[in-house]
C-alpha positions, 0 to 999 in steps of 0.5 A: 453403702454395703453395710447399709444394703446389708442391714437393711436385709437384716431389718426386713427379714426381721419383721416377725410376720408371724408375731404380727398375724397372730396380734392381729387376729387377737390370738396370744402370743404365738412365741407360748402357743404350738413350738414357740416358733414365729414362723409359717409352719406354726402360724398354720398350725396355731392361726389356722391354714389361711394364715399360715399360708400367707405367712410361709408367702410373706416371709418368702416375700422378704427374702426376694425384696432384700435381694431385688431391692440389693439388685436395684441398688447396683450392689456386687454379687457379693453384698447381694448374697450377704443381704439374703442371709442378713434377711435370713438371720433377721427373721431367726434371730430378730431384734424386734423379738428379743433375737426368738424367731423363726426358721428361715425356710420361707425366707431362704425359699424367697431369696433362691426364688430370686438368685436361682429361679429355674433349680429353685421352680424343679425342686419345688415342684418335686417338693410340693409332690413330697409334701402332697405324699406325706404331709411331712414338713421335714422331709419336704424341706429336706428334699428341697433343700437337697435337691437345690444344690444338685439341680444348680450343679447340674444346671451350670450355675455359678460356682458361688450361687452353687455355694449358696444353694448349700449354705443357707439350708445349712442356716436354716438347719443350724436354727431348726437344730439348735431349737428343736434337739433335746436340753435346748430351751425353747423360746420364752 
């Protein structure tokens, strides 16, 4: 059952909203247009605003159905746990999409909306404030990112979640990482 609730995770994550907004709009392929990447922030950028926000709020959304639906399935903490970073490899390395997708920013944001609300709502809100101010999509997830660990720390949160709060950034880094330095080739 684990196993199951843990592919399950990675499958949902997998589903490239992206890719499919983009086709539904007639628009090409949006792994050859803007950064290649099938993401929220490229959605945005190449699908326009509208698009993109509702992508960044799908993509979000998988990431809290696969720990809800873990929940509801009477999973440990554990399997839980797992299946949110099953939901975030799913949506950067998707297999619908030949293993080329996004970063896993809103997925990651879904899964901790879930797992650690109130850390998750104050860095948030700071994040919103950082992003009104600069317009800067990096450092408004570096603030958040940073700031949910603390804020967790702070808050008493279970050494485990605690430990979460700093992996899955670090997933999310890893991916932008390896996708953006120099001499990585981008997605076909």
């Amino acid at each position: 059952m684990s196993g199951l609730i843990i592919l399950a995770g990675y499958l949902l994550g997998a589903v490239p909203t992206a890719y499919i907004a983009g086709r539904i709009q007639g628009v090409k392929d949006i792994r050859h247009a803007g950064d290649g990447n099938v993401g929220a922030q490229n959605a945005f950028r190449q699908l326009g605003p509208a698009t993109g926000l509702a992508v960044g709020l799908l993509d979000a959304l998988k990431g809290a159905l696969v720990i809800l639906g873990a929940m509801a399935a009477g999973a440990s903490q554990v399997v839980i746990l797992l299946a949110g970073v099953a939901a975030v490899a799913g949506h950067n390395w998707p297999v619908f999409l030949h293993f080329k997708g996004g970063r896993g920013m809103s997925v990651t944001m879904g899964t901790f909306s879930v797992l650690i609300t109130l850390p998750f709502f104050i860095a948030g809100v700071i994040a919103v404030a950082v992003l009104l101010k600069t317009r800067s999509v990096i450092k408004t997830s570096a603030v958040l990112f940073i700031s949910v660990p603390l804020l967790c720390w702070w808050s008493g949160v279970p050494p485990l979640l605690l430990a979460y709060s700093i992996l899955l950034p670090c997933l999310v880094g890893f991916t932008h990482f390896t996708r953006t330095r120099p001499g990585v080739a981008r997605p076909a």
